[in-house]
C-alpha positions, 0 to 999 in steps of 0.5 A: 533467485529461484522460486519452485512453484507447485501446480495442480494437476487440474491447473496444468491438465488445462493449460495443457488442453488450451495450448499452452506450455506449463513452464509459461505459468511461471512467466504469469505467476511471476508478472503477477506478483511484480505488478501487485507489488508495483501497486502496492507500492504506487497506492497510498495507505489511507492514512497517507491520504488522510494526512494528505489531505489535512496538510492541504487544508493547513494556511501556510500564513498560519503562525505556529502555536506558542509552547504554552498551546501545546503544553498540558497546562495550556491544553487542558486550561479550561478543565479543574 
């Protein structure tokens, strides 16, 4: 794969007074954009955690809600 990357000139003129070579901004750029995909990928959404932690709470022993429960007449049962 290749990818061009444009460096200011500012950028470049002091990694060139701190010694370092400007072709090794690329060897940076690229470690830093592999470890925040790596942390994307290890971070769960808040959603997931959210669901997470609402499965944890569930009683395994808990028997399944009947069809009735979960149908439009057994849910709204108590409004006219």
């Amino acid at each position: 794969m290749t990818m061009t990357i444009e460096i200011p000139d500012d950028l470049a003129a002091r990694v060139t007074a701190a010694g370092l070579p400007v072709a090794e901004l690329n060897r940076f750029a690229v470690a830093g954009i592999a470890a925040a995909i790596e942390e994307t990928r290890s971070t769960p959404l808040p959603w997931e955690d959210f669901f997470a932690a609402m499965i944890e709470g569930i009683d395994p022993d808990q028997p399944p809600l009947s069809d009735y429960a979960i149908s439009r007449e057994g849910i709204y049962e108590d409004h006219p």
